[in-house]
C-alpha positions in Angstrom: -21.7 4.8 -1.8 -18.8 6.5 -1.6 -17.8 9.0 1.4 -16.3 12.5 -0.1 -13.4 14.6 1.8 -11.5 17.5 1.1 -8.1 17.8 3.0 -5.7 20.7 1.8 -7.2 20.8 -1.7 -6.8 17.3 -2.2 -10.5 14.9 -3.1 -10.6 11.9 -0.7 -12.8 9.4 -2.1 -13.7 6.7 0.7 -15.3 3.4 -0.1 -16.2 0.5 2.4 -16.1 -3.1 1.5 -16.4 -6.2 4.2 -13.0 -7.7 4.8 -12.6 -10.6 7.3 -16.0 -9.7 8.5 -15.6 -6.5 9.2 -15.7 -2.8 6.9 -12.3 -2.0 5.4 -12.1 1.5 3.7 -10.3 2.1 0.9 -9.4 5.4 -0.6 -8.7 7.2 -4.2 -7.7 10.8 -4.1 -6.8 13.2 -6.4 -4.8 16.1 -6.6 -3.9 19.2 -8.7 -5.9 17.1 -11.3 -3.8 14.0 -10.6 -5.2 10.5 -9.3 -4.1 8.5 -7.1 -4.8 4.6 -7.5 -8.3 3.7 -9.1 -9.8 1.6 -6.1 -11.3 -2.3 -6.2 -13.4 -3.8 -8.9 -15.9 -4.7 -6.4 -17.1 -0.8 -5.9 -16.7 0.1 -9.5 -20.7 1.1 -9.7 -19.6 4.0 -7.0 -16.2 4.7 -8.3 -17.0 4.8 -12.2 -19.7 7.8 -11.8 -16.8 9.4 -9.4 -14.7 9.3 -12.3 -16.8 10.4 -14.6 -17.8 13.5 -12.7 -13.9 14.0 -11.4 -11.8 16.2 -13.3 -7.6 14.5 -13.6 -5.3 14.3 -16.3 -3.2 11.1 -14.9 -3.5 8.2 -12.9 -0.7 7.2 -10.6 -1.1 3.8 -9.2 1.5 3.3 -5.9 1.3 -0.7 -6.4 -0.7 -3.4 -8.6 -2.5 -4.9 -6.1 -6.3 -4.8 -6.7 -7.7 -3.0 -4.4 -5.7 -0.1 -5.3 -6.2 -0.9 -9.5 -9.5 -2.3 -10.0 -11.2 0.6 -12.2 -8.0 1.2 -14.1 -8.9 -1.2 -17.3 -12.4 0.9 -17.2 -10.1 4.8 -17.2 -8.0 2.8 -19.9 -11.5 2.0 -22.2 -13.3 5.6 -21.4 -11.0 8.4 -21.2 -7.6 9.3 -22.8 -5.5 9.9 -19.3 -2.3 8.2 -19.1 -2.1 5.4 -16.2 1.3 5.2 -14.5 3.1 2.8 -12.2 6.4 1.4 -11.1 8.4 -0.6 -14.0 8.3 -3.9 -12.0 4.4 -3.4 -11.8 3.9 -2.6 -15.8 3.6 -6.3 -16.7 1.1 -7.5 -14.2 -1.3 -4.9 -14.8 -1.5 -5.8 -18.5 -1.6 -9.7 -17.4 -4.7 -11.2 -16.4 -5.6 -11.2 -12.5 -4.1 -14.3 -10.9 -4.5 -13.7 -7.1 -6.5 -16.3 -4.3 -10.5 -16.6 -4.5 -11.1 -15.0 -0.7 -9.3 -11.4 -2.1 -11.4 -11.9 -5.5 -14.4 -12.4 -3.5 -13.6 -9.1 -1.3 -11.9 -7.1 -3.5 -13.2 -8.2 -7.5 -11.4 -9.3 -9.8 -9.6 -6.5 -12.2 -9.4 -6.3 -15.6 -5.6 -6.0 -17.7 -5.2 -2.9 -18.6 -1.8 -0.5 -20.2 0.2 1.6 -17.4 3.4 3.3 -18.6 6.5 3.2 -15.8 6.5 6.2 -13.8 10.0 7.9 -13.6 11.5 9.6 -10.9 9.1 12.8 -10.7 5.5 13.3 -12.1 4.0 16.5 -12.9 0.8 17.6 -12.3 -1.0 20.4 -13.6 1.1 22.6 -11.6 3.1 20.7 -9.5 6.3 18.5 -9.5 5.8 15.5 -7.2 9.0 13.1 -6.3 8.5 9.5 -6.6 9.7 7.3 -3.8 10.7 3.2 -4.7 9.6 1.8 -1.3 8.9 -2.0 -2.0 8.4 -4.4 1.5 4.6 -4.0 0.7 4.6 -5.2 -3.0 8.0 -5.1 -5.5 6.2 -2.5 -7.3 5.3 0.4 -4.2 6.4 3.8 -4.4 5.3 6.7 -2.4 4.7 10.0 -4.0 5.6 13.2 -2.4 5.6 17.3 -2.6 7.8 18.9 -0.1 6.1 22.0 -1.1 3.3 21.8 0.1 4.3 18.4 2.6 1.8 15.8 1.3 2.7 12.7 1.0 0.9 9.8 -0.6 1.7 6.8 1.1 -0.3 3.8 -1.0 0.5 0.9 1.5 3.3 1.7 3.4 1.8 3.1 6.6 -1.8 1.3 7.4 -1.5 1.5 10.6 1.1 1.6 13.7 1.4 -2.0 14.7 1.7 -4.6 12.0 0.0 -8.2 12.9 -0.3 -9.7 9.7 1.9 -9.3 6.4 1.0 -11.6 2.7 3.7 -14.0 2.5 5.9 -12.3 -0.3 6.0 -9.1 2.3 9.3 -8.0 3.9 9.8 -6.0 6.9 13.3 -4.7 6.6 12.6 -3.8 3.5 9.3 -2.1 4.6 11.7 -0.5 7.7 14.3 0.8 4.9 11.1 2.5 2.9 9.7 4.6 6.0 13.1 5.6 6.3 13.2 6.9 3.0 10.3 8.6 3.3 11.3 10.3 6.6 14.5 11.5 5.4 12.2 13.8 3.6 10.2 17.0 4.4 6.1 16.3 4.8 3.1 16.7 7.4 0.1 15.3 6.2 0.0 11.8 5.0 -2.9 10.0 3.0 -2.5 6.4 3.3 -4.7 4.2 1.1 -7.0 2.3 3.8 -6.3 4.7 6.8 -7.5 8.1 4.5 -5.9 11.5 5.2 -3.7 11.7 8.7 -2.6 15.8 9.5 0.7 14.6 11.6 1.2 11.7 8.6 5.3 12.3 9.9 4.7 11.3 13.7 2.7 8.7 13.2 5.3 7.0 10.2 7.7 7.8 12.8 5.9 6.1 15.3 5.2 3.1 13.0 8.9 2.8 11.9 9.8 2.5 16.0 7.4 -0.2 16.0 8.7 -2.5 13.5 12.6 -1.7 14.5 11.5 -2.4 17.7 9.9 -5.9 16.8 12.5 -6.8 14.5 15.2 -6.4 17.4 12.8 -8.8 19.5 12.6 -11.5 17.0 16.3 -11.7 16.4 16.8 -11.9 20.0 14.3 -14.6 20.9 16.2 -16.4 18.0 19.8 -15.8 19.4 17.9 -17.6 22.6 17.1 -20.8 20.8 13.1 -20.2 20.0 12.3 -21.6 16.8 10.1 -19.7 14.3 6.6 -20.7 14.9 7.4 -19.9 18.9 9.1 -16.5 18.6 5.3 -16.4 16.5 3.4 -17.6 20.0 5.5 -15.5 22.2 5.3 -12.2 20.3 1.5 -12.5 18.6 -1.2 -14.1 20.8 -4.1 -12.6 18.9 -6.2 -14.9 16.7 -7.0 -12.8 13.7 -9.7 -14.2 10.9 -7.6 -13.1 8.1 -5.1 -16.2 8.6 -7.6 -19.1 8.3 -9.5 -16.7 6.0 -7.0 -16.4 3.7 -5.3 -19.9 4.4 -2.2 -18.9 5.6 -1.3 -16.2 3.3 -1.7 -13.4 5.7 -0.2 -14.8 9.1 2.3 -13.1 11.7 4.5 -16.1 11.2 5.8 -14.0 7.8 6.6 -11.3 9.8 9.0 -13.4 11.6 10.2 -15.2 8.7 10.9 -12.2 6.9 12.8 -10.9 9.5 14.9 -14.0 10.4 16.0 -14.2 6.4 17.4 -10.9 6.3 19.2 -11.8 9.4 21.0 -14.8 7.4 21.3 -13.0 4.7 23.3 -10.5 6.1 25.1 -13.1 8.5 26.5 -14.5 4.7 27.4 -11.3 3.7 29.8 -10.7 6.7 
């Protein structure tokens, strides 16, 4: 069953799914008639009749990964709304899924479906929204946002303060370079795509953005000390989370280091 909010005349759909062993919510939302991402496969029985009963004219998707496109094949096959994402994502939705068992097993598995590439600014019914490119999540993440009105739509980028965990393909600086294009412009609320609708969505970004500058500045200094990765891993994350052995390794803290330590290099090169 799905949870419904209203915050500031936008729909917040909520559903719950176990991951790791515990609930995870995941959010679609729509407003001005516009929604945001589709939600996993694996709730499609509460999220079609959602759709059906929801009134949008588009679909913006802020990444393809599947908890965040799962019902787009079945908007595709049952209505005439256009389905938008980033270019680099175009491709993979119309592919057919190809991600690890354990995320198939808690999220479904999607079916291909067409999404056009979104440009720089998508209008509503009466809005203008401006899209943000802010990959370190996915290659495909953008952020959508009305100064306006100061709501921002966040997909993956925030989640939560402190990150423990990232999939291996994640980067934090370029996760760090995306919050700060989004604070460079003017919002308040924020509605992130697991964490739902957040009133001070700036301060807590903000706060977020600290964090990981913060933690990157750590890790290169524990490296200019002589701690290889896996202990600058020990030393800085002590928590065993289930998601590692769950996912065998794809989620793990030791990417968060690794991520960090190659954009290090890479910039030591460029120099």
């Amino acid at each position: 069953m799905l949870r419904i909010h209203q915050h500031e005349a936008v729909t917040c759909a909520e559903g719950i799914v176990q991951k790791a062993g515990r609930d995870s919510a995941i959010y679609v939302f729509i407003a001005d008639g516009m929604m945001i991402d589709t939600g996993p496969q694996i709730i499609a029985d509460d999220l079609i009749p959602f759709h059906q009963e929801a009134s949008f004219d588009s679909v913006v998707l802020t990444h393809s990964h599947e908890d965040h496109v799962g019902t787009a094949a079945w908007i595709e096959q049952h209505t005439q709304v256009p389905i938008y994402i980033h270019e680099n994502g175009v491709d993979n939705c119309a592919a057919k899924a190809s991600y690890p068992k354990y995320r198939q097993l808690t999220w479904g598995i999607r079916e291909p479906f067409t999404a056009l590439p979104i440009r720089a600014t998508i209008h509503s019914r009466t809005l203008d929204w401006k899209v943000l490119y802010t990959p370190g999540h996915a290659h495909d993440h953008i952020a959508l946002i009305h100064e306006g009105t100061g709501r921002l739509f966040s997909g993956d980028l925030f989640l939560g303060i402190k990150t423990k965990v990232i999939l291996q393909e994640e980067s934090i600086p370029l996760q760090i370079d995306s919050i700060r294009l989004v604070l460079s412009h003017d919002f308040g609320a924020m509605y992130c795509a697991h964490a739902g609708y957040i009133a001070d969505g700036r301060t807590v970004l903000q706060q977020k953005l600290d964090y990981l500058e913060n933690l990157s500045g750590e890790i290169c200094r524990l490296h200019s000390l002589g701690l290889a990765e896996n202990e600058i891993q020990a030393h800085l994350f002590t928590a065993n989370l289930p998601i590692v052995e769950i996912s065998e390794g794809e989620f793990d803290s030791l990417h968060i280091v690794r991520s960090v330590l190659a954009d290090k290099r890479k910039e030591e090169k460029s120099c």
